[in-house]
mmCIF file of the N, C-alpha and C atoms, coordinates in Angstrom:
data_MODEL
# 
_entry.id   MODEL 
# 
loop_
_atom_site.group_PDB 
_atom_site.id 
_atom_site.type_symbol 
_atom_site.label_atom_id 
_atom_site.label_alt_id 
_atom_site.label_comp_id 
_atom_site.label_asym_id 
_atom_site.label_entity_id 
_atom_site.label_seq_id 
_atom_site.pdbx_PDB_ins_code 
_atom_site.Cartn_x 
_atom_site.Cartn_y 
_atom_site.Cartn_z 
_atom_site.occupancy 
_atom_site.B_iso_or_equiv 
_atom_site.pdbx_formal_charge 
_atom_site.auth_seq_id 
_atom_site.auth_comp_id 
_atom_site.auth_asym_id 
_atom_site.auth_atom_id 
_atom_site.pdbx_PDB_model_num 
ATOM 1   N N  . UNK A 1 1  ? 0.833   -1.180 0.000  1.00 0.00 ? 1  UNK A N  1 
ATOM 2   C CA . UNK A 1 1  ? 0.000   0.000  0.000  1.00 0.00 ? 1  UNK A CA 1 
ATOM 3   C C  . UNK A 1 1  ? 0.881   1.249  0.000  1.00 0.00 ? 1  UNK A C  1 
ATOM 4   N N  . UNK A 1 2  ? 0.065   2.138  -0.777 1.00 0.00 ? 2  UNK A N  1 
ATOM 5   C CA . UNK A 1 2  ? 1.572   3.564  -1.042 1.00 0.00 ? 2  UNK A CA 1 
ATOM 6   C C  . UNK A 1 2  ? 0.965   4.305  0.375  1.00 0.00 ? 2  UNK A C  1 
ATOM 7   N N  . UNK A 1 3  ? 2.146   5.317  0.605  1.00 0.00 ? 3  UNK A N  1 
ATOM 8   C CA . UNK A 1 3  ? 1.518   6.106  2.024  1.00 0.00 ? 3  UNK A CA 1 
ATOM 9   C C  . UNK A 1 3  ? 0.512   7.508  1.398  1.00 0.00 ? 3  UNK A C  1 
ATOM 10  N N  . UNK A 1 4  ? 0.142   7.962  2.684  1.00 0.00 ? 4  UNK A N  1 
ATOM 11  C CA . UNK A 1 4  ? -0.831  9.040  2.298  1.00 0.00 ? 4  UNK A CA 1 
ATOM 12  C C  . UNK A 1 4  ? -0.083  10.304 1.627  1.00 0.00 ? 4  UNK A C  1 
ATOM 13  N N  . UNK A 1 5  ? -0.370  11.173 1.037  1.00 0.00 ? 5  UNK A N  1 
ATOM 14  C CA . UNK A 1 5  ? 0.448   12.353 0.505  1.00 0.00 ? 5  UNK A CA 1 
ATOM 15  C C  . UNK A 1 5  ? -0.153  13.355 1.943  1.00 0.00 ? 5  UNK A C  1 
ATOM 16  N N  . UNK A 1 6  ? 1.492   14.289 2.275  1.00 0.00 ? 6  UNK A N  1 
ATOM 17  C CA . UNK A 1 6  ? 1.057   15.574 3.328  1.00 0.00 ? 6  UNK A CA 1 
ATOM 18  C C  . UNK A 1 6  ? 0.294   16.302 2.595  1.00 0.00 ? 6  UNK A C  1 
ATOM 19  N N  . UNK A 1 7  ? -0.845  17.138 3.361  1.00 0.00 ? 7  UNK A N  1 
ATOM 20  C CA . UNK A 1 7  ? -1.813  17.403 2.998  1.00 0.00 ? 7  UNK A CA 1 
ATOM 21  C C  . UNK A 1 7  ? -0.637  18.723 2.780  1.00 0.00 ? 7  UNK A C  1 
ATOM 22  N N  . UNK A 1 8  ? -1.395  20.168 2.221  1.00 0.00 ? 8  UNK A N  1 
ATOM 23  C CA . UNK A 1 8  ? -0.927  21.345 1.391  1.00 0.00 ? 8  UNK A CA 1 
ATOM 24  C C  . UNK A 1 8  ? -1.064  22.027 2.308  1.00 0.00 ? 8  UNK A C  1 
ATOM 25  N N  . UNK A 1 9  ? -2.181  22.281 3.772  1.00 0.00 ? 9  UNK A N  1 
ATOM 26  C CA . UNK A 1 9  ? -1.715  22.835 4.776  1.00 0.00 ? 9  UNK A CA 1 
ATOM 27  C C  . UNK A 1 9  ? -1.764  22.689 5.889  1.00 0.00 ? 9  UNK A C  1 
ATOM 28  N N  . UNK A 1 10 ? -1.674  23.532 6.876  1.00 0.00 ? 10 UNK A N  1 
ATOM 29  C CA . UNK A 1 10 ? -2.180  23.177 8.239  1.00 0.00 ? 10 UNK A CA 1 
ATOM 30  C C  . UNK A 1 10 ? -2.459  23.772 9.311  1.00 0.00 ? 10 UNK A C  1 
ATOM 31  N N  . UNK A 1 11 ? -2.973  23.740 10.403 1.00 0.00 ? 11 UNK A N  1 
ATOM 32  C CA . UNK A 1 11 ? -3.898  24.714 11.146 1.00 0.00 ? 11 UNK A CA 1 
ATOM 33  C C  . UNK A 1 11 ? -3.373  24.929 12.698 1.00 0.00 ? 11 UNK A C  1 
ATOM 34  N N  . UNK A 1 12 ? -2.775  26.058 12.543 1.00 0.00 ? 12 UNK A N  1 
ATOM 35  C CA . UNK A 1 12 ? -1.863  26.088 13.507 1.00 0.00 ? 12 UNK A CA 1 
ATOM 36  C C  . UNK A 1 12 ? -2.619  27.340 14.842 1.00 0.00 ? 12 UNK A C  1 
ATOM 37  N N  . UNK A 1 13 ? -2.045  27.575 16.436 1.00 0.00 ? 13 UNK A N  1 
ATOM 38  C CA . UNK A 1 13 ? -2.915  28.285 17.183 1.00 0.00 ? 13 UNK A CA 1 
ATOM 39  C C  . UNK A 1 13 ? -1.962  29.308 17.091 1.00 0.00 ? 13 UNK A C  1 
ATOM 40  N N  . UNK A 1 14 ? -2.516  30.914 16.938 1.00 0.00 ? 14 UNK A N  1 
ATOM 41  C CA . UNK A 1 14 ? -1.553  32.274 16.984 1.00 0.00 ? 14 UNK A CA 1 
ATOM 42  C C  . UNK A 1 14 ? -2.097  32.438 18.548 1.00 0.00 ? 14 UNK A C  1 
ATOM 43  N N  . UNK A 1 15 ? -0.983  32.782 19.071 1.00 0.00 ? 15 UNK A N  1 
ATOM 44  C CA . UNK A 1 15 ? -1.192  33.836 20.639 1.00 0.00 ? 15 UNK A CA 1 
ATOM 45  C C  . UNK A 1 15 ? -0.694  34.887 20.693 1.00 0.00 ? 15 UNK A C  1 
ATOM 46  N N  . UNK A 1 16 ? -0.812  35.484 21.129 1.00 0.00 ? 16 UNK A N  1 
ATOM 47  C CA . UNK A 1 16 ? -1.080  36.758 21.930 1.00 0.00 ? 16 UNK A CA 1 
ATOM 48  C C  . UNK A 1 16 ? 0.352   37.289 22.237 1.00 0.00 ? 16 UNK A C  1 
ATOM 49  N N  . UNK A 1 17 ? 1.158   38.128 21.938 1.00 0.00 ? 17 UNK A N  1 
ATOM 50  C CA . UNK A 1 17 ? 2.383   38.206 22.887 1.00 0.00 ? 17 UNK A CA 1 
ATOM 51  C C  . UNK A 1 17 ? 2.275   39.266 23.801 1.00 0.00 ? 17 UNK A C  1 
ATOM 52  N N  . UNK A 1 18 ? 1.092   39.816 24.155 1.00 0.00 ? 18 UNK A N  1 
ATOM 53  C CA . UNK A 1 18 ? 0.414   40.952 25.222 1.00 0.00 ? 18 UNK A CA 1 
ATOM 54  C C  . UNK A 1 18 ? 0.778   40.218 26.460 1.00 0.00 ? 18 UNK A C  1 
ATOM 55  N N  . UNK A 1 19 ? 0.648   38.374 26.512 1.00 0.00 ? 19 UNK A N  1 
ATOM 56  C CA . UNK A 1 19 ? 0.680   37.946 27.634 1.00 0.00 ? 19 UNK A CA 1 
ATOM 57  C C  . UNK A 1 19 ? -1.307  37.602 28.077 1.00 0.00 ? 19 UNK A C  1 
ATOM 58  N N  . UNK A 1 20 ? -2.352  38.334 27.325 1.00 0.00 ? 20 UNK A N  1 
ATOM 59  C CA . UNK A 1 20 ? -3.410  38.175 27.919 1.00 0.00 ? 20 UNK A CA 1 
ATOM 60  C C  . UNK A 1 20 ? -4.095  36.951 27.483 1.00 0.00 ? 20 UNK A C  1 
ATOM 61  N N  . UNK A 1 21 ? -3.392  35.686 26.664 1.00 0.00 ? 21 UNK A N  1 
ATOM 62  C CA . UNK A 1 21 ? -4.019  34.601 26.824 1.00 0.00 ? 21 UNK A CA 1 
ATOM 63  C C  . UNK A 1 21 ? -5.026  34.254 25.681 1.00 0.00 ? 21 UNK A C  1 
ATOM 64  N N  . UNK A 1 22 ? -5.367  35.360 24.517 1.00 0.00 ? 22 UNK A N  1 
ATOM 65  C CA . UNK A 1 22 ? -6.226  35.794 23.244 1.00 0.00 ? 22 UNK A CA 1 
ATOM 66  C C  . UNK A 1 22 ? -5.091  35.187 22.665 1.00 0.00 ? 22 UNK A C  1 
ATOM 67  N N  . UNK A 1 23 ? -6.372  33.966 22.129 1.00 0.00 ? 23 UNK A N  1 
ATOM 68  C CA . UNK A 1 23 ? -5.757  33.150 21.128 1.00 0.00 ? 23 UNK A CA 1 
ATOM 69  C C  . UNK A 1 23 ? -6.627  32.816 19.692 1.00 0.00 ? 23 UNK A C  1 
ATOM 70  N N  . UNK A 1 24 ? -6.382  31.948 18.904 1.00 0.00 ? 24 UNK A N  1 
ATOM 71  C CA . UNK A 1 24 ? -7.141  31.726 17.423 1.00 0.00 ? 24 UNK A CA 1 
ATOM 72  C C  . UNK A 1 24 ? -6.142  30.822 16.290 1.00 0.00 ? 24 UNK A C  1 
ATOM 73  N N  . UNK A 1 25 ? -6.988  30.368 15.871 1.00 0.00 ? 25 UNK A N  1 
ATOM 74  C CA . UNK A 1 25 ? -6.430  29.234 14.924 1.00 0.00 ? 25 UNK A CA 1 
ATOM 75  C C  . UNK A 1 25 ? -6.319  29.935 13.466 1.00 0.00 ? 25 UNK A C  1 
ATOM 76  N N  . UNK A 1 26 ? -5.581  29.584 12.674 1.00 0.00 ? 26 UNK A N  1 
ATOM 77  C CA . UNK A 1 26 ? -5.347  30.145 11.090 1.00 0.00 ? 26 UNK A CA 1 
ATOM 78  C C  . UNK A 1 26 ? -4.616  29.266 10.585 1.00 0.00 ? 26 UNK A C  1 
ATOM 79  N N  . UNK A 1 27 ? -4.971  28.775 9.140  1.00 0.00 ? 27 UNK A N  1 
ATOM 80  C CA . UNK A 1 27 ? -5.047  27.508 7.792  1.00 0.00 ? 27 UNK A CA 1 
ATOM 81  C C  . UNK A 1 27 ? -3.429  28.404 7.436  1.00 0.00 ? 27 UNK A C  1 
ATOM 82  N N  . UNK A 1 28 ? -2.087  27.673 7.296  1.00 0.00 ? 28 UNK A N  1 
ATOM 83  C CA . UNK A 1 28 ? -1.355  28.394 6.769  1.00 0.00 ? 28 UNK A CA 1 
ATOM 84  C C  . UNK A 1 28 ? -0.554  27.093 5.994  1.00 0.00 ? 28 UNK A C  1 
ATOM 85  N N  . UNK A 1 29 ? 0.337   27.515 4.337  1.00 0.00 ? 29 UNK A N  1 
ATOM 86  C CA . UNK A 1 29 ? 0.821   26.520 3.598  1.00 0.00 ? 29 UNK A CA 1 
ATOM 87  C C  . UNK A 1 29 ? 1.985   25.919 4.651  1.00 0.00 ? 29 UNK A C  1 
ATOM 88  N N  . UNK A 1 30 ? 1.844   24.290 4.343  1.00 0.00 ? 30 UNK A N  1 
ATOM 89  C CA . UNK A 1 30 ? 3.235   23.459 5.201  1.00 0.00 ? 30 UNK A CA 1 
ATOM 90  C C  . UNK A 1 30 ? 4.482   24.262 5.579  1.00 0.00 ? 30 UNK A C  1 
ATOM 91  N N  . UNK A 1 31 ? 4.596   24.527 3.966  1.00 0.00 ? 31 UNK A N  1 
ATOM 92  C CA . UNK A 1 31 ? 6.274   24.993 3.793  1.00 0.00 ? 31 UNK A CA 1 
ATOM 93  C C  . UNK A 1 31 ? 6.545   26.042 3.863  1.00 0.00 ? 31 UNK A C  1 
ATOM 94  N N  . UNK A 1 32 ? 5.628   27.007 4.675  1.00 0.00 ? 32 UNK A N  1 
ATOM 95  C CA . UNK A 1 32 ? 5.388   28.309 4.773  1.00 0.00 ? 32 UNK A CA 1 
ATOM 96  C C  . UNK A 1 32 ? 6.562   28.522 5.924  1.00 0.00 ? 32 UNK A C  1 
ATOM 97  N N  . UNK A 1 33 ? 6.894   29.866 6.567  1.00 0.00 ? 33 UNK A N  1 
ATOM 98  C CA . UNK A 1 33 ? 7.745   30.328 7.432  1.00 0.00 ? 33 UNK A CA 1 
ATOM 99  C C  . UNK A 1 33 ? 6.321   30.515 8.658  1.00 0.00 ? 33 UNK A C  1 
ATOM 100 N N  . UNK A 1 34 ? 6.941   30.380 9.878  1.00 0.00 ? 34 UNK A N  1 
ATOM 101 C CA . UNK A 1 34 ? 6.296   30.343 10.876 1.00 0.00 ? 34 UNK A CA 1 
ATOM 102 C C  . UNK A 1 34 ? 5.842   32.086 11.143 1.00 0.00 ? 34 UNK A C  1 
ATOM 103 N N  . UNK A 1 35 ? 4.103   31.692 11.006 1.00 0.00 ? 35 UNK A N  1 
ATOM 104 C CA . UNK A 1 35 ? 3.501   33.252 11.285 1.00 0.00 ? 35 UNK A CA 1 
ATOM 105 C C  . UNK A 1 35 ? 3.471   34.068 12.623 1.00 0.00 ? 35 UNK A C  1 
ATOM 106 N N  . UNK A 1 36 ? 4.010   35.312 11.992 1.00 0.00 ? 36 UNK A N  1 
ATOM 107 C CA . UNK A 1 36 ? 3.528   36.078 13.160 1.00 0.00 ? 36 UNK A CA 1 
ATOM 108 C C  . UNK A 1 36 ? 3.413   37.272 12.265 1.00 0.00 ? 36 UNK A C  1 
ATOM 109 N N  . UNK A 1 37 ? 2.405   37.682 13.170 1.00 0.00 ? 37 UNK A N  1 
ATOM 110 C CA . UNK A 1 37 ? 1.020   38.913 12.864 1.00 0.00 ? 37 UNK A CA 1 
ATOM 111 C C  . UNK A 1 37 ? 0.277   39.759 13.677 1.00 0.00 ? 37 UNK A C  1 
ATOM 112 N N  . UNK A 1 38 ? 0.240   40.705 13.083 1.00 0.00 ? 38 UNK A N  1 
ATOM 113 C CA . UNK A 1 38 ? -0.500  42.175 13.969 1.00 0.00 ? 38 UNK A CA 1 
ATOM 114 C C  . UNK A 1 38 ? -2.090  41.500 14.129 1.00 0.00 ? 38 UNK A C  1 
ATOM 115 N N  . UNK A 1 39 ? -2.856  41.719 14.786 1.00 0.00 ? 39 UNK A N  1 
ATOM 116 C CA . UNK A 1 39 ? -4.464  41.433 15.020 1.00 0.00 ? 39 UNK A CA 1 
ATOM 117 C C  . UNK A 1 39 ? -5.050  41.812 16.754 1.00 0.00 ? 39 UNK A C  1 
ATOM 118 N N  . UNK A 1 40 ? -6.512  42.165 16.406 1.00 0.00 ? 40 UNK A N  1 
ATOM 119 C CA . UNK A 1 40 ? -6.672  42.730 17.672 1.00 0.00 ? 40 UNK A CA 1 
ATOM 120 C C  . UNK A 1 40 ? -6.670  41.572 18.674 1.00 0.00 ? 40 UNK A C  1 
ATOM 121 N N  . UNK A 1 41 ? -6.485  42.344 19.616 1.00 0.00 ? 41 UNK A N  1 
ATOM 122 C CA . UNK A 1 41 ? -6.790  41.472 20.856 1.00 0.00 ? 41 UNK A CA 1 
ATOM 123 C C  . UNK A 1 41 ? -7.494  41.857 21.492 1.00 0.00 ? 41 UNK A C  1 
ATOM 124 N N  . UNK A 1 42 ? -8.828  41.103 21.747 1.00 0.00 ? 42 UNK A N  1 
ATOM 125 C CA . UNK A 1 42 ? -10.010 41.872 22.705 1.00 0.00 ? 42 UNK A CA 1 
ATOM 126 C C  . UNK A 1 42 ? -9.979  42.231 24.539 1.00 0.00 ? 42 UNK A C  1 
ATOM 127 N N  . UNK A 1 43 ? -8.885  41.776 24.754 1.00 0.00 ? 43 UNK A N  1 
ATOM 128 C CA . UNK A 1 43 ? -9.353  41.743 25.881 1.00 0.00 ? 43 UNK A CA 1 
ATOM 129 C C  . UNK A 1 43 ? -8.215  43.123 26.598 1.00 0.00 ? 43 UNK A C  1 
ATOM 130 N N  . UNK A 1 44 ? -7.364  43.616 26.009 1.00 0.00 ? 44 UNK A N  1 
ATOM 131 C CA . UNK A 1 44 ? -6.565  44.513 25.605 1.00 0.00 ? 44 UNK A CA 1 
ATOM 132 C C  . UNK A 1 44 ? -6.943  46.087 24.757 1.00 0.00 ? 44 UNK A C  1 
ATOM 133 N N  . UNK A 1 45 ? -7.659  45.665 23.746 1.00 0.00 ? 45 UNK A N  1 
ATOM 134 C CA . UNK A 1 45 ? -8.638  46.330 22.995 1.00 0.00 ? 45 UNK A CA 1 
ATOM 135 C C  . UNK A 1 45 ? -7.603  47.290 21.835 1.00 0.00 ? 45 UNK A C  1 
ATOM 136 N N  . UNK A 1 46 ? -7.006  46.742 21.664 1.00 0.00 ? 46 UNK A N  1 
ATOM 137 C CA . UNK A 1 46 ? -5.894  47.227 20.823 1.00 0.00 ? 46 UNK A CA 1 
ATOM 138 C C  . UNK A 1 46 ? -5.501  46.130 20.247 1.00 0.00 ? 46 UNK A C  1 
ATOM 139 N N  . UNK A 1 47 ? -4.390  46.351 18.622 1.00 0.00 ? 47 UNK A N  1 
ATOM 140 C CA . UNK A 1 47 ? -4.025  45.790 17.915 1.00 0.00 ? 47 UNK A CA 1 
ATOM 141 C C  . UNK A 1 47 ? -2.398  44.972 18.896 1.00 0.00 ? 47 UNK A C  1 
ATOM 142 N N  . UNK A 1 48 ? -1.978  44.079 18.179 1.00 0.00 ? 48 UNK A N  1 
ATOM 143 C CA . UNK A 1 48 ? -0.813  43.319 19.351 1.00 0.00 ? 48 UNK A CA 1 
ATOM 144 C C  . UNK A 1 48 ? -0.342  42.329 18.172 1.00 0.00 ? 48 UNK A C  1 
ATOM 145 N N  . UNK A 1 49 ? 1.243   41.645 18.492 1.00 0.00 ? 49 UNK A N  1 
ATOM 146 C CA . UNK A 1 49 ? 1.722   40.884 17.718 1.00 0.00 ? 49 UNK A CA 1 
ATOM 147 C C  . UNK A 1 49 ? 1.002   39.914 18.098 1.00 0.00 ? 49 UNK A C  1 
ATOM 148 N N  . UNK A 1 50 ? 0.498   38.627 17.071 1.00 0.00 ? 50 UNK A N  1 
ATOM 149 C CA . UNK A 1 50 ? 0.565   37.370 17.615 1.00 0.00 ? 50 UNK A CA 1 
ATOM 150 C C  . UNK A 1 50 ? 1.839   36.414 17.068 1.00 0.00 ? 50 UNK A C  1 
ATOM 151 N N  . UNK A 1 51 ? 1.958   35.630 17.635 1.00 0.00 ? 51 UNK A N  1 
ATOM 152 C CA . UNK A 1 51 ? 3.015   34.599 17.127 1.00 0.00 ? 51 UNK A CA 1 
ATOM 153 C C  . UNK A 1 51 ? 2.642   33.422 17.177 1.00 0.00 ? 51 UNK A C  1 
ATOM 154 N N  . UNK A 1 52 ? 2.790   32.652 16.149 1.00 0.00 ? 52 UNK A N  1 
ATOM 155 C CA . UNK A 1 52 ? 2.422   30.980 16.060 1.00 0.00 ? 52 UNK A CA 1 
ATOM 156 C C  . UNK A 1 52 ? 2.971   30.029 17.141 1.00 0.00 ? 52 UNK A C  1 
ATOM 157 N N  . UNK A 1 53 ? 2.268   29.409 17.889 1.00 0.00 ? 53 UNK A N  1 
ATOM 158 C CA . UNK A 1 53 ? 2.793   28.244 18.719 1.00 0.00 ? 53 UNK A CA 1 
ATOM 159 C C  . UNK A 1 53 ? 3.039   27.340 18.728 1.00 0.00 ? 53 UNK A C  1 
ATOM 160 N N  . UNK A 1 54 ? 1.787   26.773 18.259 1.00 0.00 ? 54 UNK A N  1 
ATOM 161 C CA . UNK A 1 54 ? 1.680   24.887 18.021 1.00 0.00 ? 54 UNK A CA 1 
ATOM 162 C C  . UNK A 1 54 ? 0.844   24.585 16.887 1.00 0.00 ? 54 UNK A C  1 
ATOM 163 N N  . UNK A 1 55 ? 1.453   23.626 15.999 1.00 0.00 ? 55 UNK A N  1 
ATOM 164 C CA . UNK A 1 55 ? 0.617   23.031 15.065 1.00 0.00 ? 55 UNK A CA 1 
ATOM 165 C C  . UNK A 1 55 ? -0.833  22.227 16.083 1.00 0.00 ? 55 UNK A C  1 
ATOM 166 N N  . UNK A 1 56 ? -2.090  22.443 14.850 1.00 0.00 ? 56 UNK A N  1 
ATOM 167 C CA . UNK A 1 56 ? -2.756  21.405 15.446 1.00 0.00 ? 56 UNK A CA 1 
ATOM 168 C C  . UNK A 1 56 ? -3.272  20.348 14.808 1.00 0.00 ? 56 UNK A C  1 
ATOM 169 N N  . UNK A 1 57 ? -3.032  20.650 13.662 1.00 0.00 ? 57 UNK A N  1 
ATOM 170 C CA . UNK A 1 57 ? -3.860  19.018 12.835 1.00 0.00 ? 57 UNK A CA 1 
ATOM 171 C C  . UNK A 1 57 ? -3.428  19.601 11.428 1.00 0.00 ? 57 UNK A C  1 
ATOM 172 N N  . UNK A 1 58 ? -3.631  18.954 10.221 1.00 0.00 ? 58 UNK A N  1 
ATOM 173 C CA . UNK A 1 58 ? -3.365  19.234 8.945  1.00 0.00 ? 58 UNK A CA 1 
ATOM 174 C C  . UNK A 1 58 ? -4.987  19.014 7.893  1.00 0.00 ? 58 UNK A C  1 
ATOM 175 N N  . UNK A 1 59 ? -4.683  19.639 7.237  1.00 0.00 ? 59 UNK A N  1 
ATOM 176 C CA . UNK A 1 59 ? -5.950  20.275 6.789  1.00 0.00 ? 59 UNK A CA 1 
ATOM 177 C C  . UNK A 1 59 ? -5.930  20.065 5.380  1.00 0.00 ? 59 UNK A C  1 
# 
């Protein structure tokens, strides 16, 4: 039996680097460079880096 092909992407959790714990998942390509990104954070109420943490499944 041949193996499965890696899927094209995968769904990784961005946090917060405020420290306040505002987190969210985003679909990004395998072979992509590890994201980090401006987005609000609600609990802060202002815009904030997030940075990628942990993969969670492939998509």
């Amino acid at each position: 039996m041949a193996k499965k092909a890696k899927s094209k992407y995968i769904l990784v959790r961005m946090v917060s680097e405020a420290g306040t714990g505002c987190s969210f998942n985003v679909k990004r390509l395998r072979l992509q460079d590890k994201l980090v990104m401006l987005s609000y954070d609600r609990f802060v109420k202002q815009k904030v880096l997030f940075k990628e943490q942990k993969k969670i499944c492939s998509v």
